[in-house]
N, C-alpha and C positions, 0 to 999 in steps of 0.2 A: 096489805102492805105493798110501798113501792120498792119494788127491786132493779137494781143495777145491777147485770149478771159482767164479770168478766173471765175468759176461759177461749181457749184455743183446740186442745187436741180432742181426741175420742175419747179420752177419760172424761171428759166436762159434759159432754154430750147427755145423758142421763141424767143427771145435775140441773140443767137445762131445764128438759122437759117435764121434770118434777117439778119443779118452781114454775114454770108456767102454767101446770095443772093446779098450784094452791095460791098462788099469788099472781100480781100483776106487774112483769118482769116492762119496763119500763125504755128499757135499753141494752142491748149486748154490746159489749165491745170486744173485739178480737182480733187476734195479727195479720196484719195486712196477707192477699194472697200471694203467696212466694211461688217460683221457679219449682216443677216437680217434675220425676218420670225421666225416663232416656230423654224422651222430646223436650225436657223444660219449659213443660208447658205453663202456664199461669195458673193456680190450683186454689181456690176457696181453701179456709180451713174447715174441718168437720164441724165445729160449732156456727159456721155462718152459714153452712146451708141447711143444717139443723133449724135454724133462728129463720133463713127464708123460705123455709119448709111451714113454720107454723105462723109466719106473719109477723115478724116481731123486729123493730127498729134496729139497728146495726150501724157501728163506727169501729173504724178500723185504721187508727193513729198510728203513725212510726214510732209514736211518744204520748205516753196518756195525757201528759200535763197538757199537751195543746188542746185538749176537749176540757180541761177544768171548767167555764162559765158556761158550758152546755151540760155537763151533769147536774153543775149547783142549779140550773132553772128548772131541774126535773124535781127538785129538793124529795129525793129520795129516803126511802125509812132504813132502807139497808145495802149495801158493796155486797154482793158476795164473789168469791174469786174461785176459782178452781181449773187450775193447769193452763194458768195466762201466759206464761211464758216473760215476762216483764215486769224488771220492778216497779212497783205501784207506789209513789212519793206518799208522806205522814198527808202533805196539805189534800190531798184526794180520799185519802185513807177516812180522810175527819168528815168529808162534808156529810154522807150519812148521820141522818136523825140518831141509830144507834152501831153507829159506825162500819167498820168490815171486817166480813169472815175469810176464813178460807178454809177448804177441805183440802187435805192433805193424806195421801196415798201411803200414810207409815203411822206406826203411834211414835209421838215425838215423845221426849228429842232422839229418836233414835231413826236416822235415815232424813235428815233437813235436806233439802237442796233440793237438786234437777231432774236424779233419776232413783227415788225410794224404794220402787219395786225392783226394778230393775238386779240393783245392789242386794236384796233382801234372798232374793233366788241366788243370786251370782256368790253368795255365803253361803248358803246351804241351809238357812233359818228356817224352821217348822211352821212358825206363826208369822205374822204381819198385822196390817188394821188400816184402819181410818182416826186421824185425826181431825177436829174443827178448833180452829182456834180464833181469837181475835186478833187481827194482823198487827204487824207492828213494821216499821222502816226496818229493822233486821230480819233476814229471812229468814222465817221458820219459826223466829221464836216467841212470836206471841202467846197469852195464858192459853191454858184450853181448856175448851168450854166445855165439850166431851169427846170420845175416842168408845171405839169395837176393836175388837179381834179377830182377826181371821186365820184358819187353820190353810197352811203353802201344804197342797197335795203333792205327791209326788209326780203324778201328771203334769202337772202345772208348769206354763213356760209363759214369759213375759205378756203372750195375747191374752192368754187365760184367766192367767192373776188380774191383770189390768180391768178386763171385764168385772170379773167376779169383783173388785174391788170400787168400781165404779157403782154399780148397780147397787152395792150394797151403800155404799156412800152417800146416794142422793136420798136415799130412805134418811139414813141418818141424821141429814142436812135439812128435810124437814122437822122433822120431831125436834131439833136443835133449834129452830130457827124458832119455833113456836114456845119453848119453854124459858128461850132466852128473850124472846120479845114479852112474855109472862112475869117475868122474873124470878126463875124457878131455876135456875143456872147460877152459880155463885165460880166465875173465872177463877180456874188455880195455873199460876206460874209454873214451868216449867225447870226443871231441874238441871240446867244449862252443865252443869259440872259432868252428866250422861252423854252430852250429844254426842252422834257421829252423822258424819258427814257424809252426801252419798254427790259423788261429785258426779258432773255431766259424763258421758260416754266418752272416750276418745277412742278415735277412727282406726289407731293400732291396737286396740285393744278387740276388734271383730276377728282378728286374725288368731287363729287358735295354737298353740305351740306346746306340744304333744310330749314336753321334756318337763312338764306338769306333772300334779298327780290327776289321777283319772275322776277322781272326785271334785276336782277345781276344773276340768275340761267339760265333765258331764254339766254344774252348773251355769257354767258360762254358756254354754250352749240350751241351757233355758231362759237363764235371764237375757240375752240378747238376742233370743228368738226373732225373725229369722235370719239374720244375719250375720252369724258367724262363718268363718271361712278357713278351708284350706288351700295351699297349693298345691293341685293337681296340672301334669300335663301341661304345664305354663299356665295353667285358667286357675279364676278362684269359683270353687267348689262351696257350694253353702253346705253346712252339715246340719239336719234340723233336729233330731233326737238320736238320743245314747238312750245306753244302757249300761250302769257300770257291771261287767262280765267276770264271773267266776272261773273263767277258762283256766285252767289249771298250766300253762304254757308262757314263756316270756318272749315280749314283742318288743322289740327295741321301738324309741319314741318315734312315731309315724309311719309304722310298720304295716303294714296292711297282711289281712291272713284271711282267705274265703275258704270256709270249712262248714260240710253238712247245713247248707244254705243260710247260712250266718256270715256275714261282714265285720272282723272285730280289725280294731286298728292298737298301737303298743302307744302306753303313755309311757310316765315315769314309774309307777307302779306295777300295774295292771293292765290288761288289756279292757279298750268300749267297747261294746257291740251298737254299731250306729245301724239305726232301724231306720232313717230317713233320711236321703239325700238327695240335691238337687244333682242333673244327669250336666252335661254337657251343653245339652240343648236348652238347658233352663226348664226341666219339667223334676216334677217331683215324682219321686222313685223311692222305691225299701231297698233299703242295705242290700238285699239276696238280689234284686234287679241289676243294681248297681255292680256285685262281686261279679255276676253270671257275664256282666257285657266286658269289666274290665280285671279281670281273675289275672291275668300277664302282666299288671302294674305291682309291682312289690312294696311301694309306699308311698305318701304325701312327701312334698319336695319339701 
């Protein structure tokens, strides 16, 4: 089978080099290299050095439609998409012999959109999955062809799940790809009346605000591993793990309290105990590191 891969982030990655190991991936396309890092430097995305890691053809459009008569001359058996980042028009979606998939980091319709896992941790949900579906011009909601589940550990923070859901996904993505090119896949619609929406990230929402409950600070601080933040000391403070704490004491909301080598801080509930924070200087520290150097601070501003 000819494939046309398209996919951008480190979710895709795996995806990738699965399909390149069972078929003949034909063309990647992925978002141009953007501005990254303090220095804004010019930055590949992870699938295009993935893709020039294993020798594999590469276009990188501000806009797919301007490559339309360069895909139709590769007349391709299958689209597959996974964390393109861009909507993909119906007229590209078609030119595939049997059209295009996408793997999808949630079982739909439950978490469509930008950020599935993200949103999934950031609830406090047990479970999650992979979805494949056949694409459609509305996002997300094409039939699906199949879906897995996966068990949210309690460990698990946005890096974790992402992998673990990645890896599990591109597996998926063949054995899909192979039973739907078979015919052995009968697409079922989605139950559109279900969905929720997991909308993109926004920038005030990294900022943690401590007049929560301690069960909405602890997830937030997984799903948007690593960058959630306090203000400490006029600087912003990443905080990387909690722990929601049994302390038997009330901490008023961003209260800091360093006791028998523990760092716990006051929500609206309860007190966390944050086991992992970045220091001052940008290094990564435990809570006890963190209370021993700044024990004279009484709370986040």
């Amino acid at each position: 089978m000819k494939i046309v891969f398209c996919g951008t982030s480190n979710f895709a990655v795996p995806s990738l080099e699965m399909l390149h190991k069972h078929f003949d991936v034909v063309l990647v396309i992925t978002q141009p290299d953007r501005p990254a890092g303090r220095g804004q430097k010019l930055t590949p995305p992870p699938v295009k050095r993935k893709a020039l890691e294993i020798g594999l053809s590469i276009s990188q459009p501000e806009n797919i439609g301007h490559i339309e008569d360069d895909i139709k001359s590769l007349k391709p058996d299958l689209m597959v998409v996974v964390s393109y980042g861009q909507i993909i028009p119906k007229k590209i979606l078609e030119i595939p012999i049997l059209k295009s998939i996408n793997l999808h980091g949630s079982i739909l319709p439950r978490y469509r959109g930008a950020a599935p896992i993200q949103r999934a941790l950031m609830a406090g949900d047990e479970k999650t999955g992979n979805t494949i579906i056949l694409m459609s011009p509305k996002m997300d909601e094409g039939d699906m062809l199949s879906y897995e589940e996966v068990n949210i550990e309690d460990e698990d923070n946005y890096e974790t799940l992402s992998y673990k859901l990645s890896m599990k996904g591109s597996e998926l993505l063949i054995k899909t790809i192979l039973d739907y090119k078979d015919g052995k896949i009968t697409p079922v619609p989605q139950n559109h009346q279900e969905a929720i929406y997991a909308m993109p990230i926004l920038k005030e929402e990294l900022r943690i605000c401590f007049k929560t409950l301690a069960f909405s600070i602890h997830n937030k601080i997984r799903g948007l591993y690593p960058n959630t933040y306090a203000k400490f000391q006029n600087h912003n403070i990443k905080i990387l793990k909690t722990r929601i704490s049994d302390l038997d004491i009330y901490l008023k909301p961003g209260e800091l309290l360093f006791s028998k080598d523990k760092l716990y801080v006051g929500a609206q509930d309860k007190p966390l105990e944050i086991l992992e924070i970045m220091s001052l200087k940008g290094k990564r520290i435990s809570g006890r590191e963190f209370g021993m150097g700044y024990s004279h601070i009484k709370a986040f501003e």
